[in-house]
C-alpha positions in Angstrom: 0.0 0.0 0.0 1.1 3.6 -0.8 0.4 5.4 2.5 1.4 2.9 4.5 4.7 2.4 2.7 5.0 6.3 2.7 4.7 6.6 6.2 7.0 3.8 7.2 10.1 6.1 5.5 8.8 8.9 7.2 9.4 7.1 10.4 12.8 5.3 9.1 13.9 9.4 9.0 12.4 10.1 12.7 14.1 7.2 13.9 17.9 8.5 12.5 16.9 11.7 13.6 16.2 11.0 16.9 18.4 7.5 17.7 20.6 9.0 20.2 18.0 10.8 22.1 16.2 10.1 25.1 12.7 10.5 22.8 10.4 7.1 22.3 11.5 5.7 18.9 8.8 5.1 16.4 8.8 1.7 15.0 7.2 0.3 11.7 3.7 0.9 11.0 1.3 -0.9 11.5 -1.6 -1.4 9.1 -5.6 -2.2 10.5 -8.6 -2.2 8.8 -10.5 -3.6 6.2 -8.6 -3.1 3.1 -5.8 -5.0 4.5 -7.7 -8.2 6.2 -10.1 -7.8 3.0 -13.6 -7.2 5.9 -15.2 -5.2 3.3 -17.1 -6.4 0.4 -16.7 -2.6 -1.0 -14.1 -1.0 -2.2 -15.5 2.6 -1.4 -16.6 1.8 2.3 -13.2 1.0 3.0 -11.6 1.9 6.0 -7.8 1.4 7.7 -5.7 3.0 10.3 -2.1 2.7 10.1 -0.4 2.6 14.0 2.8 3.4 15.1 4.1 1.6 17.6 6.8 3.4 20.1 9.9 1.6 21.5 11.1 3.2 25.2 14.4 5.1 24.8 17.5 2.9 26.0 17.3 2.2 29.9 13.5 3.0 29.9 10.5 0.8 29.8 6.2 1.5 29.2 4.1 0.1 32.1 0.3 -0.1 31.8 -1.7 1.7 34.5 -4.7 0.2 35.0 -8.1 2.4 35.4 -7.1 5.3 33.1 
């Protein structure tokens, strides 16, 4: 896919950009929706999200907190 591919070097730039900072690093996209598990029988009703996931900066981690 186009966007997706498009957004994934946009994110490759971030991530040498920021690789020595203490910033979370943005990993590959991530695409979710119809188009790409083929859910919809239309073409035009199609919809898809594309999520980034973000790795902790070195000596860092991401902990769930439950209730927010």
């Amino acid at each position: 896919m186009i966007v997706e591919a498009r957004v994934d070097e946009l994110l490759c730039v971030c991530r040498k950009l920021c690789r020595n900072s203490f910033m979370p690093q943005p990993m590959p996209v991530i695409g979710v929706g119809s188009t790409l598990r083929g859910w919809s029988p239309c073409e035009q009703d199609a919809i898809y999200h594309l999520l980034v996931p973000l790795k902790p900066p070195r000596g860092h981690a991401f902990h769930l907190e439950m209730g927010t």
